[in-house]
C-alpha positions as CSV (number, residue, x, y, z in Angstrom):
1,X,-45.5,-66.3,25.3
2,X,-43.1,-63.7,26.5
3,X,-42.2,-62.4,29.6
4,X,-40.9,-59.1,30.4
5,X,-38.4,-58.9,33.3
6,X,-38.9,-55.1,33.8
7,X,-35.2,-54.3,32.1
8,X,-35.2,-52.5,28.8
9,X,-33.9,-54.9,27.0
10,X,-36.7,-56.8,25.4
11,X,-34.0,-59.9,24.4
12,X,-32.9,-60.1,27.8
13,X,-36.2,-61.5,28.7
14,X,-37.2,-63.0,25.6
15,X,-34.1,-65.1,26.2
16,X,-34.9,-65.6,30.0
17,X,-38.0,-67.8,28.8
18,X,-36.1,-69.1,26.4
19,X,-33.8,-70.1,28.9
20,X,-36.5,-71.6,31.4
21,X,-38.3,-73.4,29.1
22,X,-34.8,-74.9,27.9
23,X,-34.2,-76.1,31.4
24,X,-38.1,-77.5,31.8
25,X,-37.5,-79.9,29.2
26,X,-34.0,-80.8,29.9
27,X,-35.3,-82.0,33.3
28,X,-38.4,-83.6,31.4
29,X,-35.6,-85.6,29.5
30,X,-34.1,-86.3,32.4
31,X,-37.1,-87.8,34.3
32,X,-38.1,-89.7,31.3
33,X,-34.3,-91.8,31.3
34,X,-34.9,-91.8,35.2
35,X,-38.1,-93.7,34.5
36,X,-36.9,-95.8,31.5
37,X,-33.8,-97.2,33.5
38,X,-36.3,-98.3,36.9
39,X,-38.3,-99.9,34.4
40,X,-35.3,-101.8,32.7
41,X,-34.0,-102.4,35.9
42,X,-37.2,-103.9,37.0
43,X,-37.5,-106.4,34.1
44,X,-33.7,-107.1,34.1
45,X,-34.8,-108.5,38.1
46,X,-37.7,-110.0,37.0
47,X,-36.3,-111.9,34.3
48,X,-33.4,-113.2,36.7
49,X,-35.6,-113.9,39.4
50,X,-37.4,-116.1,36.1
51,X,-40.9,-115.4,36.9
């Protein structure tokens, strides 16, 4: 899919999606170590707590 920004340059906003989709899974990645380290945490306190 590509959006047009309105400015002639067709790369210019072929790269702005480019761009935007870059930085939607960055911050996917992001979440998903977010996530992964509560969970370790979680067991790590679990496990000490020996239950």
């Amino acid at each position: 899919m590509v959006q047009y920004t309105g400015t002639p340059d067709g790369r210019l906003a072929i790269r702005t999606v480019a761009g935007r989709l870059a930085a939607g899974a960055g911050a996917a990645t992001l979440m998903l170590i977010a996530v992964a380290a509560a969970v370790a945490a979680t067991v790590a306190l679990v496990g000490s707590a020996g239950v």
